[in-house]
C-alpha positions in Angstrom: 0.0 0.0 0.0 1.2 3.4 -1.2 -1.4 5.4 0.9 -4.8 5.2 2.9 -6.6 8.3 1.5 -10.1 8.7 3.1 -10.7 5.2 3.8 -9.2 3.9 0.4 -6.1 1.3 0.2 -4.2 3.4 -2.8 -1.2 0.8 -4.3 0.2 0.5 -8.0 -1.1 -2.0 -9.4 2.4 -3.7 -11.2 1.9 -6.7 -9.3 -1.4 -7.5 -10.9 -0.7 -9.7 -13.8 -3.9 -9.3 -15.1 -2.9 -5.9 -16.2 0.5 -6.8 -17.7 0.9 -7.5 -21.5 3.2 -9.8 -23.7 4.9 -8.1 -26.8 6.3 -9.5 -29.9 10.1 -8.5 -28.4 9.5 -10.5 -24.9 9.0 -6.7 -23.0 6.5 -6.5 -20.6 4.4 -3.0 -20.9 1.6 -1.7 -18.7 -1.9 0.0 -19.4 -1.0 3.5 -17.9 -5.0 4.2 -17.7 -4.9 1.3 -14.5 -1.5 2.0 -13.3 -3.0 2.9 -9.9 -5.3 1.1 -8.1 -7.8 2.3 -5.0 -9.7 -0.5 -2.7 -12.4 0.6 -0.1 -12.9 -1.7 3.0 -16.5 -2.8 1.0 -14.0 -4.0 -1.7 -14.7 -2.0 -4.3 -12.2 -0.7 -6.6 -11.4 2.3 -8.7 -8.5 2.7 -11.4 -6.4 5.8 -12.4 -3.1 7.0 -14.5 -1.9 8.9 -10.8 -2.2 9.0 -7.6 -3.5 12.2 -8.0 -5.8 11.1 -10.2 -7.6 8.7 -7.9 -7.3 10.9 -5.1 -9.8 13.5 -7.5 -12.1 10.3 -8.0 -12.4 9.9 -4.4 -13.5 13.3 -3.7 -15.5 14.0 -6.8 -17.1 10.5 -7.7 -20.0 11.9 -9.8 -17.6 13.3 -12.3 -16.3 9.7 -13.4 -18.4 7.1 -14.9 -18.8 4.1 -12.8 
């Protein structure tokens, strides 16, 4: 865990292979849109490209489409 912001469990999300990608050269790259990951204690989860971004979704969760 990176940081507890407001009740959310923000972490970046490399270790989640689900999110990592094979190319043709053997290199692993990663969606940037999910780099970030925040989990509530009700388990649900929200993605972002920063930290800052997620932070934003926290606060202003009508803005972002669920």
């Amino acid at each position: 865990m990176i940081e507890n912001y407001k009740g959310w469990d923000i972490t970046l999300n490399w270790d989640n292979k689900d999110y990592l990608q094979r190319s043709g050269s053997e290199n692993y790259f990663f969606n940037k849109k999910e780099k970030w990951i925040g989990v509530n204690l009700n388990g649900a989860k929200i993605y972002g490209s920063s930290l800052k971004e997620i932070r934003h979704i926290i606060d202003y969760p009508g803005l972002y489409k669920k």
